[in-house]
Structures are given as structure tokens and as C-alpha cells.
Backbone as a printed PyTorch tensor [residue, N CA C, xyz], in Angstrom:
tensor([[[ 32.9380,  -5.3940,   3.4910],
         [ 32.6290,  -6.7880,   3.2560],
         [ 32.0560,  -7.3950,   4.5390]],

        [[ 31.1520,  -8.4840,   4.4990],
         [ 30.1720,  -8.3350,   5.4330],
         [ 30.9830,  -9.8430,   5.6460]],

        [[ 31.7070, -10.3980,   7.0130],
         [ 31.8020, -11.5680,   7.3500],
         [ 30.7540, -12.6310,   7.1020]],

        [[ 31.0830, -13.7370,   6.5950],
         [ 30.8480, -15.1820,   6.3380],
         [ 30.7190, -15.7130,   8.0980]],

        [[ 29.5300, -16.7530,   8.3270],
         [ 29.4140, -17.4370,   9.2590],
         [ 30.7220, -17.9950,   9.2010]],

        [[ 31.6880, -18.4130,   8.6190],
         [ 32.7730, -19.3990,   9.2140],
         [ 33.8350, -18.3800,   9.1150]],

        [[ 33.8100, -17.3540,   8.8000],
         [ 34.5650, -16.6280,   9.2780],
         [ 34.8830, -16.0510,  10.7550]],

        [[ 33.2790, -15.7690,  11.5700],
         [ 32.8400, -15.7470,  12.2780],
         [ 33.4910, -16.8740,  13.6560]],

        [[ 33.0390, -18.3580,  13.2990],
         [ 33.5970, -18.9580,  14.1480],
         [ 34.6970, -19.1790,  14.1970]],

        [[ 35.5300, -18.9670,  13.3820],
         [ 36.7950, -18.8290,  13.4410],
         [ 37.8510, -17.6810,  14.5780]],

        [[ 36.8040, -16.4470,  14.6570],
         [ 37.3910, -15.5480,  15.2000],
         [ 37.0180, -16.2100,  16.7130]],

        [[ 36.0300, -16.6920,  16.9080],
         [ 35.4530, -17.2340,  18.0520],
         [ 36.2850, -18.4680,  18.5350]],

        [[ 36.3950, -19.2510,  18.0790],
         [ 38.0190, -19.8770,  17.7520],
         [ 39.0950, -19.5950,  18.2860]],

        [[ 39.2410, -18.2680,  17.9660],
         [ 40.8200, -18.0200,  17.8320],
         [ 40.3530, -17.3370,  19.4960]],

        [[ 39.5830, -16.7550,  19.6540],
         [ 39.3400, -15.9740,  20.8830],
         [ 39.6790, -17.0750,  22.2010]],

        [[ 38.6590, -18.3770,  22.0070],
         [ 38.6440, -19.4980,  22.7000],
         [ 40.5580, -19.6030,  23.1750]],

        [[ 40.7080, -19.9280,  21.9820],
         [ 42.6000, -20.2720,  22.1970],
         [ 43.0870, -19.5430,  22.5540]],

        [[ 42.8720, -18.0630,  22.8630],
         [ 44.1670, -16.7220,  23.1460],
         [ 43.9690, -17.0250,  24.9650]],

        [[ 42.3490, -17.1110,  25.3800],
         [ 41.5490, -17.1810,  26.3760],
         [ 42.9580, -18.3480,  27.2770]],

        [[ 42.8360, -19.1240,  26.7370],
         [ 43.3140, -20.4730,  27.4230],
         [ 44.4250, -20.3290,  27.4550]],

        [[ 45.2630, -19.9590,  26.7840],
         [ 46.8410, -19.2750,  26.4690],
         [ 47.4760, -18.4320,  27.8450]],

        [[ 46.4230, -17.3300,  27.7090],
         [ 46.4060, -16.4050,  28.3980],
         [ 46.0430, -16.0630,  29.8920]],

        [[ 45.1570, -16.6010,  29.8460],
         [ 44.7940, -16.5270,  31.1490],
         [ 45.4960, -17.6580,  32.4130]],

        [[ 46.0160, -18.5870,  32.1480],
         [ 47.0960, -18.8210,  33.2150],
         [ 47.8400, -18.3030,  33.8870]],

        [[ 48.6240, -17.2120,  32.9000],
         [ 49.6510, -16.3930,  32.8100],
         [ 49.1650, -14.9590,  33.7380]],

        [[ 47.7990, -14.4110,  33.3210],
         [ 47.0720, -13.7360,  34.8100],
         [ 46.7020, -13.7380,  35.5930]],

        [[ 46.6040, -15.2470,  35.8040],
         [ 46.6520, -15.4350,  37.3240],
         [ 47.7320, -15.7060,  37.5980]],

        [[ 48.7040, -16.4240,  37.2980],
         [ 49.7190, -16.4720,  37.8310],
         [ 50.3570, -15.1460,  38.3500]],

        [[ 50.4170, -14.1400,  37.0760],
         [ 50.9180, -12.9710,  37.9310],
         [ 50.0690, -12.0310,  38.4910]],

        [[ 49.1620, -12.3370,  38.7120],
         [ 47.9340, -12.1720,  40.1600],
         [ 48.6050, -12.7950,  41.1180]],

        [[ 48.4240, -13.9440,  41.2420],
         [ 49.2130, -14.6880,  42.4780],
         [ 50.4500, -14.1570,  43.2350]],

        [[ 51.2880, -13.7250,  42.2440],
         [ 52.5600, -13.1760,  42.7400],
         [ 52.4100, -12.1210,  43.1190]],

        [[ 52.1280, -11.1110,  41.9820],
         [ 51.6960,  -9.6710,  42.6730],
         [ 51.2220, -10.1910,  44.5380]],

        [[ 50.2790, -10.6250,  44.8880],
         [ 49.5720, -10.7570,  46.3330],
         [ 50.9260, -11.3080,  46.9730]],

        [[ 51.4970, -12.8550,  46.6230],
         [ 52.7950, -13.2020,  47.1690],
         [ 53.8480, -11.6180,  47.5310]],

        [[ 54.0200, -11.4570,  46.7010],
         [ 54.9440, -10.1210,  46.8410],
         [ 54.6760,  -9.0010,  47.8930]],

        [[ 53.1030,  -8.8040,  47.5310],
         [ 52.9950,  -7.3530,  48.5520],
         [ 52.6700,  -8.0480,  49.8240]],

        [[ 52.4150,  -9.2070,  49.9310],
         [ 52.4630,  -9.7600,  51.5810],
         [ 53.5890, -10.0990,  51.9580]],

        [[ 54.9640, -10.4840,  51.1850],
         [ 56.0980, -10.1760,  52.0610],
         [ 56.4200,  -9.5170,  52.2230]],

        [[ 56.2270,  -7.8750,  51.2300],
         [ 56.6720,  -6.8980,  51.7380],
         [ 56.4480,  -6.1030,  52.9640]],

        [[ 55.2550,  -6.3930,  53.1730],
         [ 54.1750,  -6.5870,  54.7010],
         [ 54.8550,  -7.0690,  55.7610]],

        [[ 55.5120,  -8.0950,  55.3120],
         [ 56.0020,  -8.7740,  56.7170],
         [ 57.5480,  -8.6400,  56.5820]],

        [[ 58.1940,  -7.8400,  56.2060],
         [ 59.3100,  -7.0660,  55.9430],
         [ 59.1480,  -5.7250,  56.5240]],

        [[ 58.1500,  -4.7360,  56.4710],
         [ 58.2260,  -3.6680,  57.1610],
         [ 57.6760,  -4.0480,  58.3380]],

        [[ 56.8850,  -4.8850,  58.2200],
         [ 56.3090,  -5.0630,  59.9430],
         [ 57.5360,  -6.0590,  61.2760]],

        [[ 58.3860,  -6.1440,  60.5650],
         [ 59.3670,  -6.8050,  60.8890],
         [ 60.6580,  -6.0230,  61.3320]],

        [[ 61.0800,  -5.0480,  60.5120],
         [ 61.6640,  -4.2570,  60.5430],
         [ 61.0870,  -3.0570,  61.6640]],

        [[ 59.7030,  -2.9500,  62.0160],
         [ 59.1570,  -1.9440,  62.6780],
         [ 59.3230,  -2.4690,  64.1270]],

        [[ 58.9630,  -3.9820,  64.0950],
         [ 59.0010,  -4.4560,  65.2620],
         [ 60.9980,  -4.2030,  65.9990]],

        [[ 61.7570,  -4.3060,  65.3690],
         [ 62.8470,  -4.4080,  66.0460],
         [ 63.1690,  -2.6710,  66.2360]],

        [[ 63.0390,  -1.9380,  65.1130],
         [ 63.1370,  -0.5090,  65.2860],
         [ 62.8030,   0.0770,  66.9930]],

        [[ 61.4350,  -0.6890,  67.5010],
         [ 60.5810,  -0.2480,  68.4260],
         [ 60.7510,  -1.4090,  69.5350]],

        [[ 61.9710,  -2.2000,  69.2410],
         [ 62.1630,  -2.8010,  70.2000],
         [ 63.7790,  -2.6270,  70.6510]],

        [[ 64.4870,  -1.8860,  70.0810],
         [ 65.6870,  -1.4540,  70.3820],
         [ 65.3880,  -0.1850,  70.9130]],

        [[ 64.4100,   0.9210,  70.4040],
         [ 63.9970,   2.2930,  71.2290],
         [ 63.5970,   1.8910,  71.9710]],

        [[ 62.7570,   1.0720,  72.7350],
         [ 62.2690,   0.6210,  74.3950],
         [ 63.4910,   0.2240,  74.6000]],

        [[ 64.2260,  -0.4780,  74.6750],
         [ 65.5020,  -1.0290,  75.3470],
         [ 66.5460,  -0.1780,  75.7530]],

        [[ 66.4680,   1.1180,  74.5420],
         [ 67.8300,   1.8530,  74.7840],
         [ 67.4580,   2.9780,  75.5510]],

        [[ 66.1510,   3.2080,  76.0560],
         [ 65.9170,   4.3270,  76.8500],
         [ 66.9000,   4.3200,  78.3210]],

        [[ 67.0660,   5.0220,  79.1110],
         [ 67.4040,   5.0550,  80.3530],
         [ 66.7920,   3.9830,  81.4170]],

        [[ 65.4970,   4.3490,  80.7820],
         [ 64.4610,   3.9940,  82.0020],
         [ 63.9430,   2.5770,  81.2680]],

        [[ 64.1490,   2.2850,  80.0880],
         [ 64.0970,   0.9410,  79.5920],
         [ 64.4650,  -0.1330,  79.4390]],

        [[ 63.9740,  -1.2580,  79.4870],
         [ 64.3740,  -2.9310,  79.8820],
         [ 64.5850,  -3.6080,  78.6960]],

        [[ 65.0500,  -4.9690,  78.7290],
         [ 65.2500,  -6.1760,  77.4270],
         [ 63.3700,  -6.4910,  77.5570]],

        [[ 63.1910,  -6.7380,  78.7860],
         [ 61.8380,  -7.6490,  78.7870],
         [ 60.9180,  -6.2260,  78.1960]],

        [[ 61.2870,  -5.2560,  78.3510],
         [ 59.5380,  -4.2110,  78.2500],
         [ 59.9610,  -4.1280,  75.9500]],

        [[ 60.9390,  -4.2870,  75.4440],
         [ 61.4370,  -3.8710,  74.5950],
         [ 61.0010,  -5.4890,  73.2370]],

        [[ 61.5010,  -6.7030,  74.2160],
         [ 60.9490,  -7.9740,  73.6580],
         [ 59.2510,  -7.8720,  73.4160]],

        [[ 58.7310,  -7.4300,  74.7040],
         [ 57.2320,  -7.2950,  74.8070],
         [ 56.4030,  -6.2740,  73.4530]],

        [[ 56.7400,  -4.9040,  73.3810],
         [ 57.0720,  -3.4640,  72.3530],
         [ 56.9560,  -4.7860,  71.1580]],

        [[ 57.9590,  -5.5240,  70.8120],
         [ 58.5690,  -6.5250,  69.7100],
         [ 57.2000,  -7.1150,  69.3800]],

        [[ 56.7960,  -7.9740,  70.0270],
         [ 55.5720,  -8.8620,  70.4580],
         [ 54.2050,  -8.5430,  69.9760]],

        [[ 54.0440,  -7.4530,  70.7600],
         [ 52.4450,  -6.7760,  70.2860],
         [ 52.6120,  -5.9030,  68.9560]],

        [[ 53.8370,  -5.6920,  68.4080],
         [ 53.9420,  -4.8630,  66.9850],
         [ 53.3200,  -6.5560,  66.0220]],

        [[ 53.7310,  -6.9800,  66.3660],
         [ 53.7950,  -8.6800,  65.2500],
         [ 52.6720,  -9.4090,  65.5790]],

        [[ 52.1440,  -9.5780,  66.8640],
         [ 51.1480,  -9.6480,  67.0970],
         [ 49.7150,  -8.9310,  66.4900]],

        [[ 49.9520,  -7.9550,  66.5980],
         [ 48.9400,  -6.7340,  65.7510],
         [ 48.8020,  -7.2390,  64.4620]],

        [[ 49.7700,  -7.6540,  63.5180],
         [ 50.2230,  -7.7970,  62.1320],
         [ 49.7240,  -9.0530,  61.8720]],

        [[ 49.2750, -10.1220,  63.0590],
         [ 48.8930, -11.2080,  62.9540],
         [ 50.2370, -12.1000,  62.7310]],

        [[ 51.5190, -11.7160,  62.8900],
         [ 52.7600, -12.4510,  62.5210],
         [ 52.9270, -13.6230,  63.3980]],

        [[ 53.0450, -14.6520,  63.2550],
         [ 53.3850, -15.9970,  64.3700],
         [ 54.9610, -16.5030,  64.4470]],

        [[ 55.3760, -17.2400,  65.1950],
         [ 55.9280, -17.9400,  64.7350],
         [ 57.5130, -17.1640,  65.2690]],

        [[ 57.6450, -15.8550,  65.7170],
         [ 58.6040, -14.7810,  65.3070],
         [ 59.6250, -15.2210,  66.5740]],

        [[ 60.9380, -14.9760,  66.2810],
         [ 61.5360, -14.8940,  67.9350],
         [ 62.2800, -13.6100,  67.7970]],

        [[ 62.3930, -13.2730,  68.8780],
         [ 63.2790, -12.0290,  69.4770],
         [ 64.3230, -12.0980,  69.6810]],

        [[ 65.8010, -11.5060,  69.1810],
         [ 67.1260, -11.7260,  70.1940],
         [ 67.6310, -10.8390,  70.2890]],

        [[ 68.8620, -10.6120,  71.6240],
         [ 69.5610,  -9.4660,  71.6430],
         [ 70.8250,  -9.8580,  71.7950]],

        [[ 71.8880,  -9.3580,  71.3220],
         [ 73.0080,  -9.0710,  71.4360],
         [ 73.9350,  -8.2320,  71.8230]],

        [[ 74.2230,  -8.3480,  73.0990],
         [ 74.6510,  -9.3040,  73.9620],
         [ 73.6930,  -9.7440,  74.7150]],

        [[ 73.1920, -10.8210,  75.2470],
         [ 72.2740, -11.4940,  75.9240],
         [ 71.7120, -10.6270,  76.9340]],

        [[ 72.2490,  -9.6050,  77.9700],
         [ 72.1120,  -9.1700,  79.0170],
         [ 72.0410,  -8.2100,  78.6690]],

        [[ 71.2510,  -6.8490,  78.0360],
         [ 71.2650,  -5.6350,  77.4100],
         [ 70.9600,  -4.6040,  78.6310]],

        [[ 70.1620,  -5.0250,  79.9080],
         [ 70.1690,  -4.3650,  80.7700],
         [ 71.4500,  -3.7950,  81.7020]],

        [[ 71.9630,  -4.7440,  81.4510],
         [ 73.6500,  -4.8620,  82.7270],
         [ 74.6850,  -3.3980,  81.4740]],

        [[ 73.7600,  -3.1590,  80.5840],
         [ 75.1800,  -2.6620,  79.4050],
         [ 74.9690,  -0.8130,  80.5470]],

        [[ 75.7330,  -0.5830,  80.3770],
         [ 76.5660,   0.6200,  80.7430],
         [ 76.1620,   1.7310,  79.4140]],

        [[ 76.0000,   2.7370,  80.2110],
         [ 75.6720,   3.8120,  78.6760],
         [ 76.7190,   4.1630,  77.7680]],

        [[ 76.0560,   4.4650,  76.4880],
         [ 77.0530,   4.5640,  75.4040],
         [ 77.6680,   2.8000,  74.7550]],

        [[ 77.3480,   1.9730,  75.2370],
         [ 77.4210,   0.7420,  75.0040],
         [ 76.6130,   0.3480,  73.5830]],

        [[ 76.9410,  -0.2610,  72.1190],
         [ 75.6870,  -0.4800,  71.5200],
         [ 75.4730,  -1.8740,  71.3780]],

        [[ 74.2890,  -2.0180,  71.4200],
         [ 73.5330,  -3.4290,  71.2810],
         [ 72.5840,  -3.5750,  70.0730]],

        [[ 72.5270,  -4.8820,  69.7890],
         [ 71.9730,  -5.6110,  68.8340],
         [ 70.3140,  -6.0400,  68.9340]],

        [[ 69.2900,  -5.7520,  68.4020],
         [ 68.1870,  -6.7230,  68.4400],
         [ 67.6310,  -6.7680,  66.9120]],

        [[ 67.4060,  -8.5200,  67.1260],
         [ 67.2730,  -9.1800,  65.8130],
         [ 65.7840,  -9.7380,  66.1140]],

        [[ 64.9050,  -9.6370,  64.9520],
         [ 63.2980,  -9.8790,  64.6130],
         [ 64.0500, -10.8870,  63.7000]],

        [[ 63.1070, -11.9230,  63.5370],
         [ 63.1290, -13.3380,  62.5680],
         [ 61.4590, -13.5630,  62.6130]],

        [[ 61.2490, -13.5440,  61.6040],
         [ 59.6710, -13.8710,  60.8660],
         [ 59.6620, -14.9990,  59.6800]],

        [[ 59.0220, -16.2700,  60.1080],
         [ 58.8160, -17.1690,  59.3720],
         [ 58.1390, -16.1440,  57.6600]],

        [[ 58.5690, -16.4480,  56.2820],
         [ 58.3940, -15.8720,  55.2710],
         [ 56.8970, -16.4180,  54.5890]],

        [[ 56.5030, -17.6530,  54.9210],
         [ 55.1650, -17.6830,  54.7220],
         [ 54.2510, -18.1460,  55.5670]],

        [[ 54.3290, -16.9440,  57.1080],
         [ 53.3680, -16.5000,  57.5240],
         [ 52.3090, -15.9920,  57.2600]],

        [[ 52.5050, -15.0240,  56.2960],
         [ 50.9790, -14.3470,  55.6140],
         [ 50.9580, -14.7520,  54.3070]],

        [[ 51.1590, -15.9550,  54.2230],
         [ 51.3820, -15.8690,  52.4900],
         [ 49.9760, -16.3990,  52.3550]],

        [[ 49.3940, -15.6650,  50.8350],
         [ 48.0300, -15.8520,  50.7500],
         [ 47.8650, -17.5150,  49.5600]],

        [[ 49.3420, -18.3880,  48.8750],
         [ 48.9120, -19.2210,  48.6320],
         [ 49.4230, -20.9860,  49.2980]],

        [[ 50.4680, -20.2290,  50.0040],
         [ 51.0800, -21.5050,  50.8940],
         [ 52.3230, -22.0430,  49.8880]],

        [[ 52.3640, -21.8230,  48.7070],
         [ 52.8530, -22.3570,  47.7430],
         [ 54.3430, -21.6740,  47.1020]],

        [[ 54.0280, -19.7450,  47.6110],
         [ 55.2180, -19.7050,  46.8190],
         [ 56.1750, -19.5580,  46.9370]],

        [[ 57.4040, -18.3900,  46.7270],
         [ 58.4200, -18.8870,  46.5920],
         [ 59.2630, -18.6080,  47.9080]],

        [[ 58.6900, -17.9160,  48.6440],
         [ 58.8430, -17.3720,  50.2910],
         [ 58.6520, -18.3850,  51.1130]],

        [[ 58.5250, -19.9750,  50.7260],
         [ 58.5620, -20.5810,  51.3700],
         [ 59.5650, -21.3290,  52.1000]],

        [[ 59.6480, -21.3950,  53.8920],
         [ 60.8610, -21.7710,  54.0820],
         [ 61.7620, -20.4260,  54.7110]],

        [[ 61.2170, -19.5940,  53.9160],
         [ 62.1750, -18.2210,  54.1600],
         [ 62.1970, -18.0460,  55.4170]],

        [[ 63.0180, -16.9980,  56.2110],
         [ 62.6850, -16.4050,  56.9490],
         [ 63.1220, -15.0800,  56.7630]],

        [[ 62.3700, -14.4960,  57.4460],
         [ 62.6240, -12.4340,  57.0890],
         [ 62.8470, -11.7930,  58.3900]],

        [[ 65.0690, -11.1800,  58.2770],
         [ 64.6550, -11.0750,  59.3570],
         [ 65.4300,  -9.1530,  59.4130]],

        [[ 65.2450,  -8.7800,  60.4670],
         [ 65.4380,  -7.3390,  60.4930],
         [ 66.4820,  -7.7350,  61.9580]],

        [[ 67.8670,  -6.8530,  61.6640],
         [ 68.8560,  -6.6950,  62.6340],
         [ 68.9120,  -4.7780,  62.8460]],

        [[ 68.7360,  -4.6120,  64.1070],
         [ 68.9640,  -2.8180,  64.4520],
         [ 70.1160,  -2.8850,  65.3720]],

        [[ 70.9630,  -1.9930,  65.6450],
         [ 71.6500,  -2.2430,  66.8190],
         [ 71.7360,  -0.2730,  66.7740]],

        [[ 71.5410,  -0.0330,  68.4380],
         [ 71.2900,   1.0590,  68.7900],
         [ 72.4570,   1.0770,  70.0510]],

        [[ 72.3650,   2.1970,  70.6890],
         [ 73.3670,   2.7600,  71.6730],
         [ 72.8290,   2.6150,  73.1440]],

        [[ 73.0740,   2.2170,  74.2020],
         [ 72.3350,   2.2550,  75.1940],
         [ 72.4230,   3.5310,  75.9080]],

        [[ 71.0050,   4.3920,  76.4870],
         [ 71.4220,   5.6550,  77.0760],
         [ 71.7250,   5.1880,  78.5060]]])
């Protein structure tokens, strides 16, 4: 059976309405998808930064300041702003070997966010390591 012109616009119609329905709903979860894999971004790059800032610190021959710095240019690289560094106990150099210490990365959560809007806003993301001093 050979469609009728108003059959026709009807389907055209109905297409119009699914269109408008629908497509909010893919961008929206477009949007998120990107929200998502850019915090996860600044979750491993966060986590990498303290990893590589507790191994500079806990070497023998390694400092708080060369280990904060290690911290710095990992987040820096990543384009991360905003970040602070801490250690626990304040004085990680004075620690005695076999001693373990704390360093904590804090990353504002919509630093890289690609709409300003979502739900990472406010957040902060932060990564705690605590290693052994040699």
C-alpha cells in the first residue's frame, strides 16, 4: 500500500516531536559523559601528583621542598590551578628513618570542567599517600 500525502506528514510529525523529546536528553548525557571523564582526569592527575611527591620526599637524599615542587610541575603539566600541597607532620625533613609521613594533593573539582555548571562544582578532589621515610 502506497502511503497517502497525510500520512506522510504525519510521520514527519511524529519525527519533528521524537527530535525535540530526544535530543535534550543527548546532550545532556554528552555533557556529563565530558563532566565525568574530566574529573576523572583530575583524580588521577591528583593522585599522581602526591604518589610522586611522597617518592621525592621519602628518598634519603630527598626534601619536603624538592617533593612539593615534583607535586607542582605534575599539576602544572595537567594545567591544574588552584591546588595546595600538605604534609604531615609539617617538618618531614627533621623525620628520622623508618618514620611514616603524610602528603595530601587538594584540587579544586571544577578546574577542568568543560561546562562550569556541573555537579563537581565546589568539590574538591583530594588524594592522601603516606609513605615511610628512608
Amino acid at each position: 500500500m502506497r502511503p497517502t500525502p497525510r500520512s506522510a506528514q504525519y510521520r514527519k510529525a511524529a519525527a519533528v516531536v521524537e527530535l525535540a523529546i530526544c535530543l535534550p536528553v543527548i546532550v545532556l548525557l554528552g555533557f556529563a559523559s565530558l563532566e565525568g571523564a574530566s574529573m576523572l582526569f583530575v583524580r588521577e592527575a591528583t593522585i599522581q601528583a602526591a604518589y610522586e611527591a611522597a617518592k621525592t620526599t621519602a628518598k634519603a637524599s630527598g626534601n619536603q621542598a624538592a617533593g612539593a615542587l615534583v607535586a607542582e610541575e605534575i599539576l602544572a603539566a595537567r594545567k591544574l590551578t588552584a591546588s595546595s600541597i600538605s604534609f604531615s607532620p609539617a617538618d618531614v625533613d627533621s623525620l628520622p628513618a623508618g618514620t611514616p609521613f603524610s602528603v595530601e594533593v587538594s584540587v579544586p573539582g571544577d578546574s577542568r570542567s568543560v561546562t562550569g555548571i556541573g555537579p563537581f562544582k565546589g568539590l574538591n578532589i583530594q588524594a592522601r599517600l603516606t609513605m615511610i621515610k628512608e
